[in-house]
N, CA, C and O atoms as a DFTB+ gen file, in Angstrom:
356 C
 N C O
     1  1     -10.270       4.748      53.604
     2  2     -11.597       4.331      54.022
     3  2     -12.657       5.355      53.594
     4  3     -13.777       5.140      53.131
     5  1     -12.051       6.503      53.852
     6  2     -13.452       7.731      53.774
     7  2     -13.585       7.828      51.795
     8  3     -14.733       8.016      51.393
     9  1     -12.494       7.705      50.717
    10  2     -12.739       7.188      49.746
    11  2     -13.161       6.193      49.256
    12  3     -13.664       6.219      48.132
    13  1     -13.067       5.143      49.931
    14  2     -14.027       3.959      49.415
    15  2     -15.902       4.165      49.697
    16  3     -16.842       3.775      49.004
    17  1     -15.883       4.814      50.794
    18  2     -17.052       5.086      51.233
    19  2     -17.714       5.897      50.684
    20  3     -18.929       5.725      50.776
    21  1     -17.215       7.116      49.884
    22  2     -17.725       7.818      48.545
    23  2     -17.964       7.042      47.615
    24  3     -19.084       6.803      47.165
    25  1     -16.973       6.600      47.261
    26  2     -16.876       5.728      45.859
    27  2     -18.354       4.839      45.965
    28  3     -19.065       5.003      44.973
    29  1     -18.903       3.951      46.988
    30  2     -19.832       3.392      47.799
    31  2     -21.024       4.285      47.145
    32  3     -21.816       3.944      46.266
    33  1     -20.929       5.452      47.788
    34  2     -21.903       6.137      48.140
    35  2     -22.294       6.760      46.723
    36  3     -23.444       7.185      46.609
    37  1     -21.328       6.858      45.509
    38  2     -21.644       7.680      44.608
    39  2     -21.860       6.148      43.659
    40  3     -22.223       6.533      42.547
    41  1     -21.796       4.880      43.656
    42  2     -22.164       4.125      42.980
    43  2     -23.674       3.890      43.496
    44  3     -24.547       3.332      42.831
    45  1     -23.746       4.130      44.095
    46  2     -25.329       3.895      44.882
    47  2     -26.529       5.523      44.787
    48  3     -27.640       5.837      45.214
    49  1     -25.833       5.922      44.262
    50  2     -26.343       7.582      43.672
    51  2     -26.583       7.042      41.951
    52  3     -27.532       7.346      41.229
    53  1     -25.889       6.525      41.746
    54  2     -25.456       6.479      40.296
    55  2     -26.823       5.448      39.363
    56  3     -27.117       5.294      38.177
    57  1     -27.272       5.010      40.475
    58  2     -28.179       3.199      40.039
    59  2     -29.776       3.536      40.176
    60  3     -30.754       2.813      39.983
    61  1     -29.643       5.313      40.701
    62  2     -31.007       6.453      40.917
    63  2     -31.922       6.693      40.161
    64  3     -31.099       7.386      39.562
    65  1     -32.834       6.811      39.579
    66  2     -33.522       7.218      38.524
    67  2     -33.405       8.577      38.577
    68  3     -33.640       9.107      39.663
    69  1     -33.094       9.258      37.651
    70  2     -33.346      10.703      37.504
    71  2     -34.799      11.464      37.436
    72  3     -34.964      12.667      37.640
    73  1     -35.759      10.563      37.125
    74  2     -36.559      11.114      36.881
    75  2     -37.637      11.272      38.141
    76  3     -38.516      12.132      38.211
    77  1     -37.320      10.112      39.230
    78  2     -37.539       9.576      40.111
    79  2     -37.056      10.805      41.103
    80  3     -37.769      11.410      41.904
    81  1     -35.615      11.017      40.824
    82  2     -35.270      11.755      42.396
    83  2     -35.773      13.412      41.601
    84  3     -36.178      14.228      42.430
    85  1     -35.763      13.814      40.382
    86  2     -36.489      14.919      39.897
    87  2     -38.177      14.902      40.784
    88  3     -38.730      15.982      40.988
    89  1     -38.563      14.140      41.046
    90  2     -40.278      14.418      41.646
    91  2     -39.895      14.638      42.871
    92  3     -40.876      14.930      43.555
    93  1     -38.622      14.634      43.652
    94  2     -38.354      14.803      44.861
    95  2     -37.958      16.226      45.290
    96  3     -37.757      16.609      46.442
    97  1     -37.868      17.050      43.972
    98  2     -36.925      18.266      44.330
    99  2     -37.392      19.415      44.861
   100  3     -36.820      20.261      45.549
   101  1     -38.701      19.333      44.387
   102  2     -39.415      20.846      45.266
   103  2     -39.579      20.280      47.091
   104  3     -39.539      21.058      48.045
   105  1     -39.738      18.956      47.181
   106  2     -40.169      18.385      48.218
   107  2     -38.752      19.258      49.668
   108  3     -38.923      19.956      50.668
   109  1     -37.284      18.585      48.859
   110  2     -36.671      18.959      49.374
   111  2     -35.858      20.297      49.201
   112  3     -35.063      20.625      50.081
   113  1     -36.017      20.960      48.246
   114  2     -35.877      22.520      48.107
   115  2     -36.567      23.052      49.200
   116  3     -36.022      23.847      49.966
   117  1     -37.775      22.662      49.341
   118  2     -38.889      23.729      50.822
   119  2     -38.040      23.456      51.799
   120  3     -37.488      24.251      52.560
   121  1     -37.919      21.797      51.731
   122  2     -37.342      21.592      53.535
   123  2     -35.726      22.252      53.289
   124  3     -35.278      22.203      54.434
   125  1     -35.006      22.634      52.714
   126  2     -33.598      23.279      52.630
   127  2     -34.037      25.229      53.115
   128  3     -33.486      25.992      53.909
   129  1     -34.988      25.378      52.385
   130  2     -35.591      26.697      52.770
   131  2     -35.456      27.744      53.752
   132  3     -34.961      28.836      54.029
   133  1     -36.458      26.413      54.256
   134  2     -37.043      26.480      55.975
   135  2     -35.980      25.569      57.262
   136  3     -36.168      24.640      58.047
   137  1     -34.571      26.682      56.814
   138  2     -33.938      26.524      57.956
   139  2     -34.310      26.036      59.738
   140  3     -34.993      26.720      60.500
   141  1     -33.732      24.855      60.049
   142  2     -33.666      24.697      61.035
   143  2     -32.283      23.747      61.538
   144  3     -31.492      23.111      60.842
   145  1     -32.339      23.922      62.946
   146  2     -31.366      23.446      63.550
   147  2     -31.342      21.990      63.333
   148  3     -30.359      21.550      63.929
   149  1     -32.059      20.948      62.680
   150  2     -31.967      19.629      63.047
   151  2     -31.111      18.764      61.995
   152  3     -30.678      19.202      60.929
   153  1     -30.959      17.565      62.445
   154  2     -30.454      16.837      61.380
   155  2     -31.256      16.695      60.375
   156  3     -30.765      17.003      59.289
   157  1     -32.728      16.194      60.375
   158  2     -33.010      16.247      58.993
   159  2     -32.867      17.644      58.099
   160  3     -32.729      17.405      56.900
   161  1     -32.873      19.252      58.498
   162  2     -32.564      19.863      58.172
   163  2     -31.410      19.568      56.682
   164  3     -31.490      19.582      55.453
   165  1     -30.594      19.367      57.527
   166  2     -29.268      19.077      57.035
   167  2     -29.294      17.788      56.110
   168  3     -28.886      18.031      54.974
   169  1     -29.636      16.616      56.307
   170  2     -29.717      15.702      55.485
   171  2     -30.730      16.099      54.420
   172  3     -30.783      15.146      53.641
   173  1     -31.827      17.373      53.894
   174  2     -32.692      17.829      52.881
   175  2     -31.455      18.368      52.344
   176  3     -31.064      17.935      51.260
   177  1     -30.972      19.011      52.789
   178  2     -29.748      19.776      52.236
   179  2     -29.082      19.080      51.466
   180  3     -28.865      19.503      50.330
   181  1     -28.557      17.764      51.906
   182  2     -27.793      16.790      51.179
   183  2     -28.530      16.318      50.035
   184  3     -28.182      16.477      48.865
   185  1     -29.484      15.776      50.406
   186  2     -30.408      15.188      49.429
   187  2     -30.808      16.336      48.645
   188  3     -30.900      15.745      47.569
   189  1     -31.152      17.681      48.338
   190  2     -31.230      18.514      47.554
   191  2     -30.258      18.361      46.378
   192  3     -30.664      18.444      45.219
   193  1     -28.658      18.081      46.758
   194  2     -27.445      18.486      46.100
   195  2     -27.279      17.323      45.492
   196  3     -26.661      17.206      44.434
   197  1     -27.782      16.444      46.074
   198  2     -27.651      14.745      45.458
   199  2     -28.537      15.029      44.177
   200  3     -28.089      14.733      43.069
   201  1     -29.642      15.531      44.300
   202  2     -30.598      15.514      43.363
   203  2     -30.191      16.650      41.826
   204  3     -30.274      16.471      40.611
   205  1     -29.783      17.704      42.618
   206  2     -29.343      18.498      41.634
   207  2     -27.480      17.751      41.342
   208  3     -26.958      18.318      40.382
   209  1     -27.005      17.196      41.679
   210  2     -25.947      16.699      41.441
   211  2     -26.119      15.661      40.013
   212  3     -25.495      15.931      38.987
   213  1     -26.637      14.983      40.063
   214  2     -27.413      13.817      38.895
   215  2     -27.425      14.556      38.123
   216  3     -26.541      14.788      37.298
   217  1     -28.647      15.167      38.283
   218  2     -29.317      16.505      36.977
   219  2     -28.025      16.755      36.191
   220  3     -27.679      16.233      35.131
   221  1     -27.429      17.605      36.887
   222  2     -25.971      18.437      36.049
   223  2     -25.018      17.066      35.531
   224  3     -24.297      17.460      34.614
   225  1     -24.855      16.053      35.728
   226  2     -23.945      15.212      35.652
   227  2     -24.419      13.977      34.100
   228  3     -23.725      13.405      33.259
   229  1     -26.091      14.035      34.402
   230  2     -26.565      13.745      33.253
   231  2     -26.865      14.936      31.928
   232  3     -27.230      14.605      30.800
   233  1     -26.664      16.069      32.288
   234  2     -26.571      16.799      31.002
   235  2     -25.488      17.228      30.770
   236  3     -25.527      18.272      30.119
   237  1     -24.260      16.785      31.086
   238  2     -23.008      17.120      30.611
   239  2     -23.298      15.768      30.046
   240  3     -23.549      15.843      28.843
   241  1     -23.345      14.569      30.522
   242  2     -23.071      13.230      29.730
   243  2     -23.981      13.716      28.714
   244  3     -23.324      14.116      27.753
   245  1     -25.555      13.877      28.490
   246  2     -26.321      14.226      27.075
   247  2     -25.039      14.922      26.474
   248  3     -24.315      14.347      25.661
   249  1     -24.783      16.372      26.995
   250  2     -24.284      17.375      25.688
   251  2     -22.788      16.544      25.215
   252  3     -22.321      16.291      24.104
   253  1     -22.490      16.372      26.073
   254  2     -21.270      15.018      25.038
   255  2     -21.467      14.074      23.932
   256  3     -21.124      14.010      22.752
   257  1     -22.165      13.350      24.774
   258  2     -22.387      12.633      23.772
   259  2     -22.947      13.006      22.474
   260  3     -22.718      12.309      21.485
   261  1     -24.155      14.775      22.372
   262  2     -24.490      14.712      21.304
   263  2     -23.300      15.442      20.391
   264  3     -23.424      15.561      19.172
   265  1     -22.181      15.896      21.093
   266  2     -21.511      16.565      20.586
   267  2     -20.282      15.392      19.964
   268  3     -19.684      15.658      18.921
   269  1     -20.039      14.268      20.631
   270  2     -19.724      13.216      19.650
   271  2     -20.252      12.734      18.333
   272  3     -19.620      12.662      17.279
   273  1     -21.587      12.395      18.564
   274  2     -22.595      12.075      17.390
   275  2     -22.501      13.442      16.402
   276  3     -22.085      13.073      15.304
   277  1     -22.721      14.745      16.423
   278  2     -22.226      15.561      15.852
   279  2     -21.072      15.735      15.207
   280  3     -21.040      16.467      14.218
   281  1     -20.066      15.159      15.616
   282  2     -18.832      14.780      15.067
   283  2     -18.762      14.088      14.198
   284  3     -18.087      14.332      13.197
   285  1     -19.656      12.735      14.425
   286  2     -19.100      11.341      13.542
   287  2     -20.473      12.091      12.611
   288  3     -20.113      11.832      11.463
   289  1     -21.360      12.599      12.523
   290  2     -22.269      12.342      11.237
   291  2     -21.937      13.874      10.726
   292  3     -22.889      14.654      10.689
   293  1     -21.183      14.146      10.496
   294  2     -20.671      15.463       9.586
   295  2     -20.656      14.844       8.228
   296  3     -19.999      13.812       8.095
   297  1     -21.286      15.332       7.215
   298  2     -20.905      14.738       5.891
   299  2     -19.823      15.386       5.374
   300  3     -19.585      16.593       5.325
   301  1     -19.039      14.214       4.900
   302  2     -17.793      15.071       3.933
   303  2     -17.783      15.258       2.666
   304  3     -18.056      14.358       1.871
   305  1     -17.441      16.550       2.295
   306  2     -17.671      17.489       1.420
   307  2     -17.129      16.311       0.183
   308  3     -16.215      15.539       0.477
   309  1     -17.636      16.272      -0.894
   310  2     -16.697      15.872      -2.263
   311  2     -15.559      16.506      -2.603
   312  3     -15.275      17.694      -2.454
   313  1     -15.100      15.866      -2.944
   314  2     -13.478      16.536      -3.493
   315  2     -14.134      17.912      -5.169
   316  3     -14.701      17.810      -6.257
   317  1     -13.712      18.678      -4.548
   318  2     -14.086      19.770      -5.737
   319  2     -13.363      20.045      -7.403
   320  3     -12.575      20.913      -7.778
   321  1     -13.977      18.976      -8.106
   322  2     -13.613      18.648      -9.286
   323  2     -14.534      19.571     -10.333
   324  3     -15.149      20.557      -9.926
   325  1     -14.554      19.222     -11.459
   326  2     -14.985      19.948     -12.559
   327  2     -16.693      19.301     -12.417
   328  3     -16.879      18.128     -12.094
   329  1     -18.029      20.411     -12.758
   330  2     -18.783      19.648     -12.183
   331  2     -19.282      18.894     -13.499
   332  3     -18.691      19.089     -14.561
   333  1     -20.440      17.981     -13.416
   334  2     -20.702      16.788     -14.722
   335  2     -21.438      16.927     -15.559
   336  3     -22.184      16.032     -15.957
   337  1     -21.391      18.188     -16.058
   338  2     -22.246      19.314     -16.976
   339  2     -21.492      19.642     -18.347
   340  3     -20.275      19.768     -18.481
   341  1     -22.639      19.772     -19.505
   342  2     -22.369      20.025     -20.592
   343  2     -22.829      21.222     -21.102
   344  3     -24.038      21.448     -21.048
   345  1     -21.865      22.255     -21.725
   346  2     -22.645      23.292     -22.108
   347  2     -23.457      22.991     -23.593
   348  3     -22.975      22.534     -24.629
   349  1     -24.401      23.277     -23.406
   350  2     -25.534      23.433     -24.477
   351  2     -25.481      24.264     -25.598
   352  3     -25.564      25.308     -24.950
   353  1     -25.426      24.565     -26.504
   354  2     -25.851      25.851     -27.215
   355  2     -26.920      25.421     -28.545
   356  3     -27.393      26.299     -29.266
């Protein structure tokens, strides 16, 4: 149950705008700060890690992927034959 309820919870993280929960982050960085005893305390906290969680999760997916595309567009070298030149004199 408590895995399905992640699974839940991180498909519903997943459907987020990044750029969206990025305008949220200083908001909830202060309130993580400025320790206090309460629940919302604690739920800024969460929502901080949610936010920086995305972040890191979408730039491993960028650096992959460009590091795939880097892969496939490597040009391959010609086979090193005699080159198609005439000497002159």
């Amino acid at each position: 149950m408590l895995e399905s309820a992640l699974e839940k919870l991180a498909e519903t993280i997943l459907n987020l705008d990044e750029a969206s929960l990025t305008s949220l982050w200083d908001k909830y960085k202060k309130k993580m700060e400025n320790f206090d005893t309460t629940r919302e305390w604690e739920q800024a906290v969460i929502i901080f890690f949610i936010i920086n969680s995305v972040r890191v999760k979408n730039h491993i997916f960028n650096e992959n992927i460009l590091n795939l595309h880097k892969k496939h567009d490597k040009p391959t070298k010609p086979p090193k034959d005699k080159p198609h030149l005439k000497l002159i004199k």
